[in-house]
VOPAGU-2260 file (C-alpha; in pm, 1 decimal, decimal comma):
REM VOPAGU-2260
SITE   aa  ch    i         X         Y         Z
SITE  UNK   A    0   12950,9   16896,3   19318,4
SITE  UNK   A    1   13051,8   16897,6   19694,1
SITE  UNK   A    2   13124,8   17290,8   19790,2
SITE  UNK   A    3   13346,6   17294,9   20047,0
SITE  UNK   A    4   13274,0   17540,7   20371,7
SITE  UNK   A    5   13495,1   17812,8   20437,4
SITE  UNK   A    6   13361,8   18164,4   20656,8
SITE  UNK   A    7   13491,9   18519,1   20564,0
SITE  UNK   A    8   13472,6   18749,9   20835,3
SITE  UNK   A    9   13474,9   19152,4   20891,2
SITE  UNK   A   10   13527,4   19331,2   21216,1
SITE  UNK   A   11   13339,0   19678,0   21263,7
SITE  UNK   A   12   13358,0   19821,6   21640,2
SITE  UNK   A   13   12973,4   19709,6   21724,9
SITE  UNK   A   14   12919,6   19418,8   21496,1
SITE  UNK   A   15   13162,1   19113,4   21384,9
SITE  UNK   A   16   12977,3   18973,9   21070,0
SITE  UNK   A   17   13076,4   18623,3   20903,3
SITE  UNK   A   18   13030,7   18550,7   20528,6
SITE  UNK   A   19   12943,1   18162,8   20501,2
SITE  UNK   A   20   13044,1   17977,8   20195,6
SITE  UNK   A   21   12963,3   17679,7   20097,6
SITE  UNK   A   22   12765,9   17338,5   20201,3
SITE  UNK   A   23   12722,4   17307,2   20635,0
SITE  UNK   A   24   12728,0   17009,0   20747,9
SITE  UNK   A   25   12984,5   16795,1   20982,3
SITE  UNK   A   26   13288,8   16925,5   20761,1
SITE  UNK   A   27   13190,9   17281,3   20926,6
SITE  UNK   A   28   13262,9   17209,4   21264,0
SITE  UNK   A   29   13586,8   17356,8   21330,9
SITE  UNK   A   30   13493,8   17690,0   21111,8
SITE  UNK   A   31   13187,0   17754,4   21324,2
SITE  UNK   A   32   13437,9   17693,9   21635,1
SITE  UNK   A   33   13624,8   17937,9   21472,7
SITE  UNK   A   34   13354,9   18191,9   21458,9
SITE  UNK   A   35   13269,9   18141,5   21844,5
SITE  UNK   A   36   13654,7   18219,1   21956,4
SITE  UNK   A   37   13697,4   18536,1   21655,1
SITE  UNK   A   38   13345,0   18708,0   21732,4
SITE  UNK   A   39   13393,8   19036,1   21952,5
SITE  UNK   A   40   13152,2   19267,5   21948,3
SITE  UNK   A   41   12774,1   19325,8   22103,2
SITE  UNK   A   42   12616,4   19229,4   21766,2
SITE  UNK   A   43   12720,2   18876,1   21531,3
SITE  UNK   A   44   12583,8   18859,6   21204,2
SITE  UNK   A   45   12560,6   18539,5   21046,7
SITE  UNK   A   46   12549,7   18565,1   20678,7
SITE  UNK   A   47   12465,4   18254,0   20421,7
SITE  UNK   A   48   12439,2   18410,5   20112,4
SITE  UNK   A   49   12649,8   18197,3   19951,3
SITE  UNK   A   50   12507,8   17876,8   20180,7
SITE  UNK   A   51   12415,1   17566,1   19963,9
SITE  UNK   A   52   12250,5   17285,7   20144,6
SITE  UNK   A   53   12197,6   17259,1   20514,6
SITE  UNK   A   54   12196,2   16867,5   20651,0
SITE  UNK   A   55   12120,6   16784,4   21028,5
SITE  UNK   A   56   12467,4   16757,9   21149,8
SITE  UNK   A   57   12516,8   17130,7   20999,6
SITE  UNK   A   58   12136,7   17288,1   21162,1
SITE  UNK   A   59   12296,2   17102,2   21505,5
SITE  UNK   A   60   12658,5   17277,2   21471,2
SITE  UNK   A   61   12456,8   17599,2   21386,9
SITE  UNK   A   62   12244,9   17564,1   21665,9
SITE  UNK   A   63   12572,3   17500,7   21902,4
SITE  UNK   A   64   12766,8   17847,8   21780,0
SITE  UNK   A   65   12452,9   18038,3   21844,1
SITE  UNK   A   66   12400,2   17849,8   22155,2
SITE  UNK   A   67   12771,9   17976,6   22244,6
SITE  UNK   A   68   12798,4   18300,4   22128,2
SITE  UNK   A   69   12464,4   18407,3   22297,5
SITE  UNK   A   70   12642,2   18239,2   22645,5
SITE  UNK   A   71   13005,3   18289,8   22625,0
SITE  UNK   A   72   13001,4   18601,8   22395,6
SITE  UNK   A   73   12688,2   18770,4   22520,0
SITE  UNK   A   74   12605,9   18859,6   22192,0
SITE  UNK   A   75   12304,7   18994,9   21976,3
SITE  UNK   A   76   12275,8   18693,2   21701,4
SITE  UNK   A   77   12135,5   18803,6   21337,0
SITE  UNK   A   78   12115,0   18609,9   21018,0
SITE  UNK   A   79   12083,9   18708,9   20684,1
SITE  UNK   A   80   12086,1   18591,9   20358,8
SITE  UNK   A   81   11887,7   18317,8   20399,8
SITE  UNK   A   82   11708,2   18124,5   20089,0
SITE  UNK   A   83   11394,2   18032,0   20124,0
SITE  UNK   A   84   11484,5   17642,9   20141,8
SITE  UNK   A   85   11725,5   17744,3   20455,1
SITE  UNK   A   86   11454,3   18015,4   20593,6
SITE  UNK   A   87   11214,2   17770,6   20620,7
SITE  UNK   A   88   11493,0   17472,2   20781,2
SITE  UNK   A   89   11560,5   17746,5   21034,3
SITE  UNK   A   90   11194,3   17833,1   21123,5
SITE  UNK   A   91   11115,7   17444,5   21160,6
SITE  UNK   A   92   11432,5   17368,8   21381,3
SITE  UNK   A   93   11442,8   17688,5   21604,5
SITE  UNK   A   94   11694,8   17865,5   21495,3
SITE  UNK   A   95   11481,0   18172,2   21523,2
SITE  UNK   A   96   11372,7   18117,4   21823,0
SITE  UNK   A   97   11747,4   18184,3   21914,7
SITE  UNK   A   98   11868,8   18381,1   21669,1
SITE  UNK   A   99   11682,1   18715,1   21488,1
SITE  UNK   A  100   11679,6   18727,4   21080,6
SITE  UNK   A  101   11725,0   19069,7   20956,0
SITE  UNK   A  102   11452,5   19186,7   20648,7
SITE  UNK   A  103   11232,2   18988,1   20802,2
């Protein structure tokens, strides 16, 4: 069963966090645009609780926002909510190098 993506997101004065939902992968592109233009404050948290699967179209879009919001937004990048499939995608692409996971 394909889950399409769709991103929640909520606004507090030093943190804009996004609620990820479903598969990321080349279908995502736009959203993560999305979260580049509607992130505002110091701090972004990137949540994927309620992330499926991962592919390498998705970990390169991923890699782009954070790329973006570090650059254009000057922002504070954490992720949470990570499985341990997508913890360990993230540790073997980079992501963390980039990017901070809180609880960890």
């Amino acid at each position: 069963m394909e889950q399409t993506f769709k991103v929640a997101y909520t606004q507090e004065p030093q943190r804009t966090s996004f609620l990820f939902h479903g598969n990321i992968d080349a279908h995502a592109d736009r959203h993560l645009e999305d979260v580049v233009r509607q992130a505002s404050s110091p701090t972004v948290q990137l949540d994927f609780s309620n992330v499926g699967r991962i592919n390498s179209m998705g970990i390169a879009l991923l890699l782009r926002t954070i790329k973006s919001l570090k650059s254009e937004k000057q922002a504070e990048v954490q992720i949470s909510g990570l499985n341990q499939m997508n913890s360990m995608l993230f540790k073997m692409t980079g992501i963390f190098l980039m990017a901070r996971e809180l609880g960890a």
